[in-house]
C-alpha positions as a Markdown table, in Angstrom:
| # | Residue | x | y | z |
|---|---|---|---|---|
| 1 | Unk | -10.0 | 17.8 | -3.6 |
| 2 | Unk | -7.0 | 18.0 | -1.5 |
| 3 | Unk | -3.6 | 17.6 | -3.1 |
| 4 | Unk | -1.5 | 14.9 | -1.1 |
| 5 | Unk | 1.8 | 13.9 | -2.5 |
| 6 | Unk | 3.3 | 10.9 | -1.1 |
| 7 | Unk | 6.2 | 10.3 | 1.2 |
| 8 | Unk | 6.9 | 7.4 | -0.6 |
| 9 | Unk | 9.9 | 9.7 | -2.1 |
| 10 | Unk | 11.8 | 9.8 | 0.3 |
| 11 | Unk | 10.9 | 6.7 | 1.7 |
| 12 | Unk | 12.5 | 5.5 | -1.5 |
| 13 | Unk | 15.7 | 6.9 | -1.8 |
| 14 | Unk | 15.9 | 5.4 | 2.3 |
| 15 | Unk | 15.3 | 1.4 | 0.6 |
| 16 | Unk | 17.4 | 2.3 | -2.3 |
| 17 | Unk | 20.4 | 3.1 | 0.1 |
| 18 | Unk | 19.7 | 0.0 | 2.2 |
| 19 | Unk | 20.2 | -1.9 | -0.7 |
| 20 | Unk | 23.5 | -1.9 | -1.1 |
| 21 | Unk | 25.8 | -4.8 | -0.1 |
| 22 | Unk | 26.5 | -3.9 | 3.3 |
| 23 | Unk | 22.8 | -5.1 | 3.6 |
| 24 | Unk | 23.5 | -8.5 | 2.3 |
| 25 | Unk | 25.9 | -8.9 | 5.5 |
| 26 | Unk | 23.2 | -8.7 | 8.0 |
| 27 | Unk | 20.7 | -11.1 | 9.5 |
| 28 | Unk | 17.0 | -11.6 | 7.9 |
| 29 | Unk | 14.4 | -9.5 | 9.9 |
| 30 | Unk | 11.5 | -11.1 | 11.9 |
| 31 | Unk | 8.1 | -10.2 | 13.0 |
| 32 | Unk | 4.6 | -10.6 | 11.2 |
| 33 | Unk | 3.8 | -8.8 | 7.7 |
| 34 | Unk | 1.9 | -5.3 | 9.2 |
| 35 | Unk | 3.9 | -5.3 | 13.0 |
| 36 | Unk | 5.5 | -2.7 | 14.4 |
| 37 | Unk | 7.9 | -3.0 | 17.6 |
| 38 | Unk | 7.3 | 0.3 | 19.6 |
| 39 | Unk | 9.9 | 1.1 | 21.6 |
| 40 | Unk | 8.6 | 3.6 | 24.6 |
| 41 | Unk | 8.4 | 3.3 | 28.5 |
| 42 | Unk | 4.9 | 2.5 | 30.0 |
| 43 | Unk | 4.0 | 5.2 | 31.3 |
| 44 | Unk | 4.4 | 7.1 | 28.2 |
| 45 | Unk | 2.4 | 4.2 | 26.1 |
| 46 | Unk | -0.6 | 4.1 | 28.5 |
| 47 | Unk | -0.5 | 8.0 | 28.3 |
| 48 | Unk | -0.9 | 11.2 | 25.6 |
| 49 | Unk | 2.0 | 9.8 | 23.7 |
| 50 | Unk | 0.9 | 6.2 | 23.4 |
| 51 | Unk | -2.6 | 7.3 | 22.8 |
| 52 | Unk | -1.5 | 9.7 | 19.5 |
| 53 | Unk | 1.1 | 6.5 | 18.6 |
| 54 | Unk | -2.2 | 4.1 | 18.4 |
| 55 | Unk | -4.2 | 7.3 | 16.3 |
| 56 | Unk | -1.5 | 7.0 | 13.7 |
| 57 | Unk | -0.4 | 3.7 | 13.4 |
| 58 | Unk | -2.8 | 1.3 | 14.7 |
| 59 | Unk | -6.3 | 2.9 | 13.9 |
| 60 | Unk | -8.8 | 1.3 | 11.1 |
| 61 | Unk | -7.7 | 0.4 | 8.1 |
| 62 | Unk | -9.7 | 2.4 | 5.4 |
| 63 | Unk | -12.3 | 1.0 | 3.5 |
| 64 | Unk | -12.4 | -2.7 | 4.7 |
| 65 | Unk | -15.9 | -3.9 | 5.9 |
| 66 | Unk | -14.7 | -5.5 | 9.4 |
| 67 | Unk | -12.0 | -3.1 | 11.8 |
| 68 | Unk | -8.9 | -4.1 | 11.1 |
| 69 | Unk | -5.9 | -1.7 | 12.3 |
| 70 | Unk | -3.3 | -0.5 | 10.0 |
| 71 | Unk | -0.8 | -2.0 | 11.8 |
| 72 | Unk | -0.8 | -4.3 | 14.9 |
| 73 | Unk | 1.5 | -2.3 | 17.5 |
| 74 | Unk | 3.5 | -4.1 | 20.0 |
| 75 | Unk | 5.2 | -1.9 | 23.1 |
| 76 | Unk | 8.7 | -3.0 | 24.5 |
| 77 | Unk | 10.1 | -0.7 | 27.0 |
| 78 | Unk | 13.8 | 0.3 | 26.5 |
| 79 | Unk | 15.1 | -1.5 | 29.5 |
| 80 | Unk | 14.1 | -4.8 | 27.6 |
| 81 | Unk | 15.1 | -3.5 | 23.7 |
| 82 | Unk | 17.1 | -6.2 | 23.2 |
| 83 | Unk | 19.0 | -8.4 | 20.2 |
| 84 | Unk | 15.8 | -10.7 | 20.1 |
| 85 | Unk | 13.6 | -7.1 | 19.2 |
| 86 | Unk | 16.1 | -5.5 | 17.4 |
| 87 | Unk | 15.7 | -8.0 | 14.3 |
| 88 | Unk | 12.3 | -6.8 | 13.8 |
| 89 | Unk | 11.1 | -5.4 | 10.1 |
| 90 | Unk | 9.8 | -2.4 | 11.4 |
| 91 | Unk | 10.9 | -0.2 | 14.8 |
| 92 | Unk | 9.8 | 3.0 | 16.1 |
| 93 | Unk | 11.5 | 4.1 | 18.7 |
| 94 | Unk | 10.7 | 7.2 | 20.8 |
| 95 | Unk | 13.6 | 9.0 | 22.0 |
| 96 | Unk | 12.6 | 11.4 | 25.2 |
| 97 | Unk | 15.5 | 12.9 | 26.5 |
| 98 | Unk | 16.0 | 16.5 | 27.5 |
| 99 | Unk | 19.8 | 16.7 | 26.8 |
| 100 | Unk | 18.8 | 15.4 | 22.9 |
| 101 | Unk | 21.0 | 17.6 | 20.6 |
| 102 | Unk | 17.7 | 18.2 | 18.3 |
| 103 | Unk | 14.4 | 17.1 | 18.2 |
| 104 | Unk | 12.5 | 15.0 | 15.1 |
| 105 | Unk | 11.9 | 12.3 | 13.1 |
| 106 | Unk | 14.9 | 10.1 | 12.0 |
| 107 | Unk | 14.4 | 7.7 | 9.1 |
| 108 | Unk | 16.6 | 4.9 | 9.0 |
| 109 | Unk | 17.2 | 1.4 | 6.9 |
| 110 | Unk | 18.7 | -1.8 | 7.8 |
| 111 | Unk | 20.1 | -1.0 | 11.2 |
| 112 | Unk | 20.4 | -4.5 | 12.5 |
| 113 | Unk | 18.9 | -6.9 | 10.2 |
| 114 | Unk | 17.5 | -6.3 | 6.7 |
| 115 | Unk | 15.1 | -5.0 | 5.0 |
| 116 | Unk | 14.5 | -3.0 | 7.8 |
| 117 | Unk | 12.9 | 0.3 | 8.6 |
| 118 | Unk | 13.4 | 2.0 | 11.6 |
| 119 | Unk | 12.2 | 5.1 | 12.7 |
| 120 | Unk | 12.9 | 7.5 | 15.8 |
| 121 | Unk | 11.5 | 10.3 | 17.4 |
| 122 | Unk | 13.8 | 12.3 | 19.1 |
| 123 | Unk | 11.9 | 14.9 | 21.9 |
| 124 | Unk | 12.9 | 17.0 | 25.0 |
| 125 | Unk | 9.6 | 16.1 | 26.1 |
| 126 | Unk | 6.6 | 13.6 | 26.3 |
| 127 | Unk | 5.0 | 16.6 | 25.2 |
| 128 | Unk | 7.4 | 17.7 | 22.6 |
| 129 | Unk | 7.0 | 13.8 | 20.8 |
| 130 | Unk | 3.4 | 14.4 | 20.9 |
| 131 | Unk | 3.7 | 17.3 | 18.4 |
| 132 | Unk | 6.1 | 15.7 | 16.6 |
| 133 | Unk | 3.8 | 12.4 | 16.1 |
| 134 | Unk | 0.9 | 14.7 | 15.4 |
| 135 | Unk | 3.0 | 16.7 | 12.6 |
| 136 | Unk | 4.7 | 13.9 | 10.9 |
| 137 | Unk | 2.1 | 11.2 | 11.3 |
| 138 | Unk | 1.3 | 10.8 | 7.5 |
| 139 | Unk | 4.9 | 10.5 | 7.3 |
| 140 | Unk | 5.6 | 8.3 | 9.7 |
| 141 | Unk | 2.5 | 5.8 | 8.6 |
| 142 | Unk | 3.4 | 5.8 | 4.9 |
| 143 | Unk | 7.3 | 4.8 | 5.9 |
| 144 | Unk | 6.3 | 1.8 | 6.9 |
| 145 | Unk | 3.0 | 1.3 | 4.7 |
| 146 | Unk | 5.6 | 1.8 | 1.9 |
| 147 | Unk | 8.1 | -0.8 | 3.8 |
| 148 | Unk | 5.7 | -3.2 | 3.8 |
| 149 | Unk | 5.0 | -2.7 | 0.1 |
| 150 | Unk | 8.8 | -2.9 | -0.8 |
| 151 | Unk | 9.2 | -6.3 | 0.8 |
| 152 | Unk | 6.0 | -7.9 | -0.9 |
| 153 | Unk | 7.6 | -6.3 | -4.6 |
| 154 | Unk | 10.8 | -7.4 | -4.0 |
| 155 | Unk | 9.4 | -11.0 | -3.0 |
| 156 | Unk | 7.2 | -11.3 | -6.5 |
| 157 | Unk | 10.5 | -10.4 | -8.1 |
| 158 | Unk | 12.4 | -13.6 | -6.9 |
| 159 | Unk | 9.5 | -15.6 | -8.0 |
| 160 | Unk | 8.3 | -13.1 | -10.8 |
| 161 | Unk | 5.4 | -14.8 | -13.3 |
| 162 | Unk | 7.1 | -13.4 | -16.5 |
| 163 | Unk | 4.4 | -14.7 | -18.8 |
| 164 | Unk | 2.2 | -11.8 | -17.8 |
| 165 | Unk | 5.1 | -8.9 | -19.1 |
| 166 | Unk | 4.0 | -8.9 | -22.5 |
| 167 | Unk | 0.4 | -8.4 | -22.2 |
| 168 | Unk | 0.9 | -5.4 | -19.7 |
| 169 | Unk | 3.6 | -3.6 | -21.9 |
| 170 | Unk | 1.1 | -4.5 | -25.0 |
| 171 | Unk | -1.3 | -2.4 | -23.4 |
| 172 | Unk | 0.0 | 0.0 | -21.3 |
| 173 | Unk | 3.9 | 0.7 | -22.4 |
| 174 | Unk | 4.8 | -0.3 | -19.1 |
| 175 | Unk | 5.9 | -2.8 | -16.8 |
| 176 | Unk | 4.4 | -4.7 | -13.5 |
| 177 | Unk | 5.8 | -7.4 | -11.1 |
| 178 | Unk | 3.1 | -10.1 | -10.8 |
| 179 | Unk | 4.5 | -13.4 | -8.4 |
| 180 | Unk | 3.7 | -16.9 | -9.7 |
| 181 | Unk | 0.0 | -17.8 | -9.3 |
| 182 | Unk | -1.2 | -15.0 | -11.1 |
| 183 | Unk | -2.6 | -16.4 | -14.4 |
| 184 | Unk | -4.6 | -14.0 | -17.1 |
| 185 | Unk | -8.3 | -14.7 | -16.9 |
| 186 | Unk | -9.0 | -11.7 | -19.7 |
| 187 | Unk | -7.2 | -10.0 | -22.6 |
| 188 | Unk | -8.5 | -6.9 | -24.9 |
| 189 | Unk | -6.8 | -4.3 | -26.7 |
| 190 | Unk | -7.9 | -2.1 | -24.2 |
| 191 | Unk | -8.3 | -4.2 | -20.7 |
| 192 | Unk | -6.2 | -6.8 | -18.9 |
| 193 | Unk | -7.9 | -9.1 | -16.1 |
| 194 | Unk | -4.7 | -10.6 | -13.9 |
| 195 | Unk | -5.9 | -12.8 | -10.9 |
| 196 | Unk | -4.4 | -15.0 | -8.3 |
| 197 | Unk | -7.5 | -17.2 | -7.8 |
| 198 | Unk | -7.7 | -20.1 | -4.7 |
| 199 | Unk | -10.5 | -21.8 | -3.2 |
| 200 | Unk | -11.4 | -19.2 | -0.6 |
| 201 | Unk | -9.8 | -16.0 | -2.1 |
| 202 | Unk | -9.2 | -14.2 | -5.0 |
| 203 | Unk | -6.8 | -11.3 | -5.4 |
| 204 | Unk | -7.2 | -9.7 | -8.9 |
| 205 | Unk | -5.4 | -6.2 | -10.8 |
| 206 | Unk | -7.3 | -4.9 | -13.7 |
| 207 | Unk | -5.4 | -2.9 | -16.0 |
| 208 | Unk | -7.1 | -0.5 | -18.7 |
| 209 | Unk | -7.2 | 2.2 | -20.1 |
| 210 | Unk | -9.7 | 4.6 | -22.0 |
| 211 | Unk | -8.9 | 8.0 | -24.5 |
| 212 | Unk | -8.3 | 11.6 | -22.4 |
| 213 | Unk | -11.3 | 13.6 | -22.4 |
| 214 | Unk | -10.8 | 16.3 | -20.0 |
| 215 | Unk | -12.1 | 15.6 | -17.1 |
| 216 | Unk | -10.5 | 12.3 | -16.3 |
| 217 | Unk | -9.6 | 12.7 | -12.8 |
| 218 | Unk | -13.1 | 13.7 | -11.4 |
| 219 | Unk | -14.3 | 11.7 | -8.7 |
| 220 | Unk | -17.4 | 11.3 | -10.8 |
| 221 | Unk | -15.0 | 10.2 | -14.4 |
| 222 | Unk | -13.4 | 8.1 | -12.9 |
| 223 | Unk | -16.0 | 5.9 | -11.3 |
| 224 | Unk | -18.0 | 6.2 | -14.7 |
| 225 | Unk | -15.6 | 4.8 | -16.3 |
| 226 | Unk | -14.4 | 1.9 | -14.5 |
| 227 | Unk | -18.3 | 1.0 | -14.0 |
| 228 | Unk | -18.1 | 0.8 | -17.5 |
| 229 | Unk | -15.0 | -1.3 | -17.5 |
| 230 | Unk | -16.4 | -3.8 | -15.3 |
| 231 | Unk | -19.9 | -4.4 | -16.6 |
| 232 | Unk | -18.0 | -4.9 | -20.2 |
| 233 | Unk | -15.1 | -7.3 | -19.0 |
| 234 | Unk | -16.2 | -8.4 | -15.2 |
| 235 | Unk | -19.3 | -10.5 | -14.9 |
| 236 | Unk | -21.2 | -11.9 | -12.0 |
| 237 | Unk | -20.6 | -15.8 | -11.3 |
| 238 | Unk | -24.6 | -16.8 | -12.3 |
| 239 | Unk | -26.4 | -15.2 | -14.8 |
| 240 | Unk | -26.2 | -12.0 | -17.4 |
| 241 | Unk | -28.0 | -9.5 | -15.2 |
| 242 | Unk | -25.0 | -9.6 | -12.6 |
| 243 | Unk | -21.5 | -7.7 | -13.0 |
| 244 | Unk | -18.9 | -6.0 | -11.3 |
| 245 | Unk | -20.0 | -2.1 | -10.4 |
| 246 | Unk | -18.9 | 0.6 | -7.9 |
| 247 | Unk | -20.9 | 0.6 | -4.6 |
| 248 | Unk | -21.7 | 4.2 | -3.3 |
| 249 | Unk | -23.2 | 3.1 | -0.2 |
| 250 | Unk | -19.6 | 3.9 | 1.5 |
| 251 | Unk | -19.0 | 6.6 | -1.4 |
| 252 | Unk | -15.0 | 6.3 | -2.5 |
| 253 | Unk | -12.4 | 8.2 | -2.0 |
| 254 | Unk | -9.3 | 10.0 | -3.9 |
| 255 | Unk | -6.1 | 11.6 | -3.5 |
| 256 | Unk | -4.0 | 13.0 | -5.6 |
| 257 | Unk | -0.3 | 11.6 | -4.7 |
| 258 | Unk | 3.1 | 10.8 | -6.9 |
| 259 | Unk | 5.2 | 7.9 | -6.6 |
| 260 | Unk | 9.0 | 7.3 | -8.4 |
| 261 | Unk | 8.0 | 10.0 | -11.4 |
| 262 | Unk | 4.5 | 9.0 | -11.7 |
| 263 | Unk | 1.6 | 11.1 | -10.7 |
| 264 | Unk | -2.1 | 9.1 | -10.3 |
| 265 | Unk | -5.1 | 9.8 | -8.8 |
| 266 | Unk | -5.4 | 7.2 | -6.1 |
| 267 | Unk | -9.5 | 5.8 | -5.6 |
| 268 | Unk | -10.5 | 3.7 | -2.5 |
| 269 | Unk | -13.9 | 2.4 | -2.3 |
| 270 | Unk | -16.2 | -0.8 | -2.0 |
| 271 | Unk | -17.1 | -3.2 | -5.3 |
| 272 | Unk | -20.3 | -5.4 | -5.4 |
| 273 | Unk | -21.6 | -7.3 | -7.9 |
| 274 | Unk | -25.4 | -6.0 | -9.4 |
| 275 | Unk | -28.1 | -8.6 | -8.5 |
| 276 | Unk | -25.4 | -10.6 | -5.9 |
| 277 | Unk | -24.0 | -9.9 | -2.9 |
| 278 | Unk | -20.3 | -10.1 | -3.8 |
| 279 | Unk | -18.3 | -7.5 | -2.7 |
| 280 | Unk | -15.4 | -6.4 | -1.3 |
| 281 | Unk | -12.5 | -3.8 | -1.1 |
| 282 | Unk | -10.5 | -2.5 | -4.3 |
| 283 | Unk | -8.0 | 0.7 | -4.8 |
| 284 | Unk | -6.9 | 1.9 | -8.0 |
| 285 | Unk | -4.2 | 4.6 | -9.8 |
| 286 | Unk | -5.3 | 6.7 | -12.8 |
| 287 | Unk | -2.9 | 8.1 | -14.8 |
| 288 | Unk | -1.8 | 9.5 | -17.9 |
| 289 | Unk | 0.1 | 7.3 | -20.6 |
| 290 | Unk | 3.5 | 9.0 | -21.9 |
| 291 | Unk | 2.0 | 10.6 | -24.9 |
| 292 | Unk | -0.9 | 12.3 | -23.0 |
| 293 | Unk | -3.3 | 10.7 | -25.1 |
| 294 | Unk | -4.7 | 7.9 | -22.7 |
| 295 | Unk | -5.8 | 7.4 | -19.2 |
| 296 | Unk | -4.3 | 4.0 | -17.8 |
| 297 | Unk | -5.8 | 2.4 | -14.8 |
| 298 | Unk | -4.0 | -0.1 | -12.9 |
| 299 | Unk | -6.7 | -1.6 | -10.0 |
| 300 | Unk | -6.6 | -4.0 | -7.2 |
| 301 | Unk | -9.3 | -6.1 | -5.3 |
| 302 | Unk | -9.9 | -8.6 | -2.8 |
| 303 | Unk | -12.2 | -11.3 | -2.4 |
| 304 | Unk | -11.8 | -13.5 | 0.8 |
| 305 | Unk | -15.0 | -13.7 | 2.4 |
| 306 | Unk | -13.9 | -15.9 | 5.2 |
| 307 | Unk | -10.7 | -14.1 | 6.0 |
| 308 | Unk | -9.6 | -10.2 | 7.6 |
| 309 | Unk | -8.8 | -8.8 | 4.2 |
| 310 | Unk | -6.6 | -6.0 | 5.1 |
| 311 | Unk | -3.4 | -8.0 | 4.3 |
| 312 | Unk | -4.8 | -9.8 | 1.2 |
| 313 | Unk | -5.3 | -6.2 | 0.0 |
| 314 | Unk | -2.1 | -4.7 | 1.1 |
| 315 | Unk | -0.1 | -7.4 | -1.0 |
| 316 | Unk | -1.9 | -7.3 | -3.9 |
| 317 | Unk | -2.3 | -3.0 | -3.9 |
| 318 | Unk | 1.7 | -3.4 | -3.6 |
| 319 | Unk | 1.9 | -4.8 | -7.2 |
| 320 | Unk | 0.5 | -1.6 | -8.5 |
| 321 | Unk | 3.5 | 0.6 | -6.8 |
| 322 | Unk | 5.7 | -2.0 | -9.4 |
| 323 | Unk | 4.8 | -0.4 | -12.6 |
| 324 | Unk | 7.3 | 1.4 | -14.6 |
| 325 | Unk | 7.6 | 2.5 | -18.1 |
| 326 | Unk | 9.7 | 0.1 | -20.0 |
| 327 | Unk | 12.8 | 1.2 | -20.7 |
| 328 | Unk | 13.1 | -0.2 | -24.9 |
């Protein structure tokens, strides 16, 4: 499988610097949770460039079962780039000039509000941004997707669930940021069941881990074992005969990736329950404890029936990029 290491490093040192106190200065951004204020003329939007633009950033959301974009994109020529816009959490803006000193992507924090991200593409050429958007377009959708998840972490902090600390370093050595209304439905020596349950949706993490056996980051492994995880510690609402499992009718998928010193094996698939027709969307990080001896898995799913899911996911997945070792 294909190696892909995540931007997210850079994209970090990029929040770290706009959170300094020069940040506390400015005014609160605006805009919806998953938006991004495009800034481009309209010719170039209903063209190449705005076409590659809605390829990158606003096409389907992996592994939800309705379309649902990535992000919702929202065009505003230059001419009308104004204060109002320029408060948004997340800008693009596509520089085309041919007089531009150099041409590239330009990654910025907290320009007029914060936490902000902005990015810009700087290009001779419509042309010219269309290769750059084509090269960096992992890049450029994991600076925001990584955005997104910074605000929602930073937000459980202020209103952090501290309860739940003790049972994750208990089992894991580390640490994770859960937001009040996450309670502990489940607690073993080897597997932790966190949910935020409400009437018509239920976002859960699952942490647990299992001994290194050599072949722990195989597709294969690693859906073996959390099928065994679930039907152990995740049962169906009715009877016996019904429990969590793995469904391999959209098969998952993994990538490798690395994140503030940690390296995991990142799997995105489908969960249904075995005699039921639960199910929804889940994601989870594999990796290994600090003395090599364990594999820890840190997992998050969604179940909101009624509701697009691809935000319920994306807040709950964020609460995975908050674990850390614990410093004592």
């Amino acid at each position: 499988m294909k190696k892909t290491f995540l931007f997210a490093l850079i994209v970090a040192a990029l929040w770290s610097c706009g959170s300094n106190n020069g940040a506390k200065l400015l005014p609160n951004v605006s805009g919806k949770a998953g938006e991004i204020i495009v800034v481009i003329d309209k010719d170039s939007w209903e063209g190449a460039l705005g076409n590659e633009l809605r390829n990158t950033l606003g096409g389907d959301c992996p592994y939800l079962a309705n379309r649902e974009p990535l992000f919702n994109l929202a065009n505003v020529p230059p001419g009308s780039f104004n204060n109002m816009f320029k408060m948004h959490r997340n800008i693009l803006i596509m520089n085309i000039n041919p007089q531009n000193q150099n041409s590239g992507v330009v990654y910025q924090v907290n320009m007029w509000a914060a936490p902000q991200c902005v990015a810009q593409v700087n290009a001779w050429t419509s042309e010219d941004a269309v290769t750059l958007v084509k090269e960096n377009s992992e890049q450029i959708a994991e600076y925001f997707e990584q955005a997104e998840r910074d605000r929602i972490i930073a937000n459980a902090e202020k209103y952090e669930e501290l309860s739940i600390k003790p049972y994750v370093k208990q089992l894991t050595g580390g640490e994770m940021v859960f937001p009040s209304g996450y309670r502990i439905r489940k607690t073993t020596e080897d597997f932790l069941w966190v949910a935020d349950e409400k009437q018509y949706t239920n976002q859960t993490v699952l942490i647990y881990k299992y001994p290194v056996t050599g072949e722990d980051f195989t597709k294969e492994n690693i859906i073996r074992r959390r099928n065994e995880f679930m039907k152990a510690n995740v049962p169906g609402m009715m009877v016996e005969t019904m429990w969590m499992t793995t469904s391999m009718a959209i098969e998952p998928e993994v990538r490798f990736l690395s994140y503030k010193g940690i390296s995991f094996a990142e799997m995105r698939g489908f969960w249904e329950v075995t005699n039921d027709f639960m199910g929804g969307p889940f994601v989870s990080h594999s990796f290994y404890s600090p003395d090599g001896k364990y594999i820890i898995v840190t997992e998050a799913f969604v179940y909101a029936p009624r509701f697009d899911k691809r935000q319920y996911l994306r807040q709950v997945e964020s609460l995975l990029y908050s674990f850390r070792w614990a410093e004592d």
